[in-house]
C-alpha positions as CSV (number, residue, x, y, z in Angstrom):
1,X,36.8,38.7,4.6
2,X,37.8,35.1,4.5
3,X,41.6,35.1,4.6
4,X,41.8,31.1,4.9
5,X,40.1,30.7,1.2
6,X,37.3,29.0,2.9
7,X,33.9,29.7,1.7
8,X,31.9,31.0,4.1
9,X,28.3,28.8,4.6
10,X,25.4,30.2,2.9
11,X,21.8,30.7,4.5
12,X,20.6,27.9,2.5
13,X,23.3,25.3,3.5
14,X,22.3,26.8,7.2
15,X,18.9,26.0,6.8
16,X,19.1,22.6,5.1
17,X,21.8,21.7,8.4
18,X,19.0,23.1,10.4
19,X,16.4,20.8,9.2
20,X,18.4,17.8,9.0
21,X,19.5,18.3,12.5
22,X,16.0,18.9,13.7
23,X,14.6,15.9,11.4
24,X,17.0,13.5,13.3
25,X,16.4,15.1,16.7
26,X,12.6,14.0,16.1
27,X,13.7,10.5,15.2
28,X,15.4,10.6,17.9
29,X,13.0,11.7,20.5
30,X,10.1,9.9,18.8
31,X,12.0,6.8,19.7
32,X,11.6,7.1,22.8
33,X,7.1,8.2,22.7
34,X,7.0,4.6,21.0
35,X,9.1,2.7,24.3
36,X,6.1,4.5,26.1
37,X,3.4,3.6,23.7
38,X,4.3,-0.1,24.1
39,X,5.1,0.1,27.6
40,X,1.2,1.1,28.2
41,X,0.3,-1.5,25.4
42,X,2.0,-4.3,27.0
43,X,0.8,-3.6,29.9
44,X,-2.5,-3.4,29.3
45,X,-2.7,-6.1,27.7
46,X,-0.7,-8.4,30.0
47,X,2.1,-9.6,27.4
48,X,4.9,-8.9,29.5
49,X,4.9,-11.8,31.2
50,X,7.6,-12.6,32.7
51,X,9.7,-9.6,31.6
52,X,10.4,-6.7,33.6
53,X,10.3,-3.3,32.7
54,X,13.9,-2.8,32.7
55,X,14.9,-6.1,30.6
56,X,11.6,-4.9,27.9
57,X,13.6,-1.8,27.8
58,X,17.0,-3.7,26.6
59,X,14.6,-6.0,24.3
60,X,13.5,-2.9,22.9
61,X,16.5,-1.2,22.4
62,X,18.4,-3.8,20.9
63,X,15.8,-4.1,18.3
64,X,15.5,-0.5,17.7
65,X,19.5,-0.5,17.6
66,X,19.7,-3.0,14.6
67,X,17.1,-1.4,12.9
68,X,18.0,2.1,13.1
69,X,21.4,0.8,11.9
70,X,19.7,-1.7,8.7
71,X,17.9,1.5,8.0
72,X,21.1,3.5,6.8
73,X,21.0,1.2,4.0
74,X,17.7,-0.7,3.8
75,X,15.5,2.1,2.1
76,X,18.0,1.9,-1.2
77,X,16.9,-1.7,-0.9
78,X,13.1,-1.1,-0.6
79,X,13.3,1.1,-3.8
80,X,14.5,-1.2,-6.0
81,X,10.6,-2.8,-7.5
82,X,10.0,1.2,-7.4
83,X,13.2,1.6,-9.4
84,X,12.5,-1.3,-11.9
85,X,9.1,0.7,-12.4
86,X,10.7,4.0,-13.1
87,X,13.5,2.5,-15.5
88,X,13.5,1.8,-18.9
89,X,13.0,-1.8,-19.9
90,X,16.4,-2.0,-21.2
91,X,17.8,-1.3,-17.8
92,X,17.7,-4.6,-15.4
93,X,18.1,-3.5,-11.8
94,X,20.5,-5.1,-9.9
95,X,21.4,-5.5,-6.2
96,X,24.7,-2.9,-6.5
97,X,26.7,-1.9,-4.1
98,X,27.1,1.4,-6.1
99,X,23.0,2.1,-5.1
100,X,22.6,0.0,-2.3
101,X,25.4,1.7,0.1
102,X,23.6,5.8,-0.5
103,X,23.4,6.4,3.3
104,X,20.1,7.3,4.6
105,X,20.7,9.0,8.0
106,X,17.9,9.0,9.5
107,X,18.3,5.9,10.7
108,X,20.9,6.8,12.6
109,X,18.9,8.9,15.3
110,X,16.7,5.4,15.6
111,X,20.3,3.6,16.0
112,X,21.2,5.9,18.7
113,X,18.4,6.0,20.8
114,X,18.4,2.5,20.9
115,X,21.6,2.0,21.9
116,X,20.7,4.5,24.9
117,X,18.2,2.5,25.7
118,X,20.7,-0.8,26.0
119,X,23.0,1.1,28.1
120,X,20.1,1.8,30.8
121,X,18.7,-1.5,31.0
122,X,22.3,-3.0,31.2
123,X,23.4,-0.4,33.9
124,X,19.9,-1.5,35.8
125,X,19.9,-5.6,35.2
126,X,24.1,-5.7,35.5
127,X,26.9,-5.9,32.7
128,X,29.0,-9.0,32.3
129,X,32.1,-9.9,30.3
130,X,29.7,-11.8,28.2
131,X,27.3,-8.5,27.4
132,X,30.6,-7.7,24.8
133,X,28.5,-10.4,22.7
134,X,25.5,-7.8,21.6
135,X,28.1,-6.6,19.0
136,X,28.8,-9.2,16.9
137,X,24.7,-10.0,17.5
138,X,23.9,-6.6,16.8
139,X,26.0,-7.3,13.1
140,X,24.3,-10.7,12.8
141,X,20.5,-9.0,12.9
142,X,21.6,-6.2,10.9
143,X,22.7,-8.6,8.3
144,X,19.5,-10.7,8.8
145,X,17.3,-7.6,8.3
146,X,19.3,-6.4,5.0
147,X,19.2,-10.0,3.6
148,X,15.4,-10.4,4.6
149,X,14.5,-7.1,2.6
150,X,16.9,-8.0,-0.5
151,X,14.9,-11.6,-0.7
152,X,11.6,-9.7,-0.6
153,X,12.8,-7.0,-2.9
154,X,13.5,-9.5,-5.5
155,X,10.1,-10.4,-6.1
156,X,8.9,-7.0,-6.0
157,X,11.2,-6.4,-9.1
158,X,10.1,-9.4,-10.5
159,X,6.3,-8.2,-10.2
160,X,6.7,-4.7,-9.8
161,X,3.4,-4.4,-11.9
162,X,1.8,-5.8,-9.0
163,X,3.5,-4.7,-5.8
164,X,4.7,-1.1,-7.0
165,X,1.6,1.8,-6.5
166,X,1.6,5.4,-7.4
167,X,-1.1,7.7,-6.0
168,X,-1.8,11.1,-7.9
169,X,-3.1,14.3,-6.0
170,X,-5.7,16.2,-7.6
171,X,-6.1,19.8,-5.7
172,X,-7.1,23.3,-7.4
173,X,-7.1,21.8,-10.4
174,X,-3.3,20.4,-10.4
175,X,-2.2,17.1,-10.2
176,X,0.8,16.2,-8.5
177,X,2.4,12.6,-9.3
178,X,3.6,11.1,-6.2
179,X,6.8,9.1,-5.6
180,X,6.0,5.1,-6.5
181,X,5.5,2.7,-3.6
182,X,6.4,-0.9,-3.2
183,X,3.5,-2.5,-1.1
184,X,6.3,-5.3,0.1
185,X,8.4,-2.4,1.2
186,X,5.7,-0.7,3.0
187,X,4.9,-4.2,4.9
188,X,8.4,-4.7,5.9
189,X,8.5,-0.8,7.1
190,X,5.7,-1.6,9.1
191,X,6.6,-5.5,10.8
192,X,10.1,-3.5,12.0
193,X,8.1,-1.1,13.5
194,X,5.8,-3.7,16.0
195,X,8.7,-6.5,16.0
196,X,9.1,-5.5,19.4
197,X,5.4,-7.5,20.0
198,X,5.8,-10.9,18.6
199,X,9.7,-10.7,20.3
200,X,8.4,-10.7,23.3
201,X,5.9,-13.4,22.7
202,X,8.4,-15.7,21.3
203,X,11.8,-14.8,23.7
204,X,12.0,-15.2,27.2
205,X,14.0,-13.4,29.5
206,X,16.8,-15.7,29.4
207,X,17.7,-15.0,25.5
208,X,18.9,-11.7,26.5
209,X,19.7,-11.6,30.5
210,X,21.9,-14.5,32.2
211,X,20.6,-12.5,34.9
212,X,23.0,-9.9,33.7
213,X,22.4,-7.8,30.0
214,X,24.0,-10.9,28.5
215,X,22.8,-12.8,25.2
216,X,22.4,-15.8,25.8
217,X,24.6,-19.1,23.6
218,X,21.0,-20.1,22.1
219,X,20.3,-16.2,21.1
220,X,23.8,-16.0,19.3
221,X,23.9,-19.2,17.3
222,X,20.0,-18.6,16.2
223,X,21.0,-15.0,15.0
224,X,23.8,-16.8,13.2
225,X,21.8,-19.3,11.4
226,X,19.3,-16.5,10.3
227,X,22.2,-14.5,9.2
228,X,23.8,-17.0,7.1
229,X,20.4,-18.3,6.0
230,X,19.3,-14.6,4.9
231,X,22.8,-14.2,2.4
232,X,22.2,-17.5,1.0
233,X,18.5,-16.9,0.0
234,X,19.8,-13.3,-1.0
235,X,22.8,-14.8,-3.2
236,X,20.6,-17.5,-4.8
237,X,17.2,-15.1,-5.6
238,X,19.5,-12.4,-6.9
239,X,22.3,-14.7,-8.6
240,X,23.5,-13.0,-11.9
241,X,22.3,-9.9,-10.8
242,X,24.7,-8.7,-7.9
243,X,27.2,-6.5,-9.0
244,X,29.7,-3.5,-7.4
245,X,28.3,-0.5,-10.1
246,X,24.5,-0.6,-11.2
247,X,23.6,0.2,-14.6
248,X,24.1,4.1,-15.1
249,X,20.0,4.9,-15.5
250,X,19.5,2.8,-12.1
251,X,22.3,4.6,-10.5
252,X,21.2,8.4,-11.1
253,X,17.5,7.4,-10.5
254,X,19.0,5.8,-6.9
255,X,20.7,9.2,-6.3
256,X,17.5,11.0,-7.2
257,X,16.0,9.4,-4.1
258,X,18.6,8.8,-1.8
């Protein structure tokens, strides 16, 4: 008997905590196969350059750690041209807060191993008073990848004709309609995933160590710039349509697939 007047959890709620917990414990670990995928990649094909191990570790995690984070929140972001799709015609999507803050937590598991990852390359290249600077970075990339997907998103509501795809499975004589896709979403998906590459390529080791896990004045003021430059193309592409609650149709169809 529960004397407290708790309700005691049912096997269903058990096993929906159990597959959550194991979805973000694969996130999680599959972070980590992909440091090792690259780590042979790079290798092989002789891009590190001038990096170490260690200090493509930190690059690695910091971009993971931003992107895990922007995830939370970016997926609501790459559904809109899907949303305009699956709305009426009378319902203009906007960029809400209502819709656009529905967590998504699996990129939290991304977040986290990334973060990991910073802590051992800063415990093996050093720590310095200046390393406190990866957090107001951190926000600055975050903001940069939100804005970036916001500026695309806008034209894949504008065309969502064009960019948004829906495949239907055809199997013992059932079809199953799956969920829209936006082909602009499914790029950017896919660009986060290798950024690590062209970072590497473009960065040297002195944007992020100063020899110490430190970012460096040049890093910080860039990721400024792109941060500031990001809201203002989001702002401008999405002016009149930016608003705190989105129209009621867009907001139960985000919650459908949140």
């Amino acid at each position: 008997m529960i004397r407290d007047g708790s309700c005691p959890m049912t096997a269903p709620d058990r096993n929906r905590g159990s597959r959550v917990f194991r979805g973000l414990a694969l996130v999680f670990v599959l972070t980590f196969v992909n440091l090792v995928g690259l780590l042979i990649a790079v290798g092989s094909l002789g891009i590190l350059d001038a990096w170490s191990r260690w200090q493509f570790v930190g690059l690695f995690g910091l971009i993971e750690a931003t992107a895990g984070i922007s995830n939370i929140l970016a997926p609501n972001i790459w559904h809109l041209p899907a949303a305009e799709l699956e709305t009426s015609r009378s319902t203009q999507v906007r960029l809400a807060a209502s819709a656009m803050l529905l967590p998504h937590w699996g990129g939290a598991a991304r977040a986290a191993a990334g973060i990991c990852l910073m802590l051992v390359a800063g415990f093996s290249e050093g720590w310095a008073p200046g390393s406190l600077l990866f957090i107001p970075v951190m926000g600055m990339m975050i903001v940069s990848m939100l804005g970036v997907s916001a500026a695309i998103a806008r034209f894949g509501v504008a065309y969502s004709h064009v960019d948004t795809i829906q495949f239907v499975v055809r199997w013992r004589e059932r079809e199953t309609e799956l969920s829209p896709l936006s082909i602009t979403a499914s790029i950017q998906q896919f660009a986060l995933g290798v950024l690590t590459l062209p970072a590497v390529k473009m960065l040297s080791p002195g944007a992020l160590y100063q020899p110490e896990f430190e970012p460096s004045s040049a890093f910080f003021w860039v990721s400024l710039a792109v941060a500031a430059g990001s809201v203002i193309a989001t702002a401008l592409l999405w002016s009149g349509r930016i608003q705190w609650r989105a129209p009621r149709e867009q907001q139960r169809e985000a919650e459908q697939n949140a």
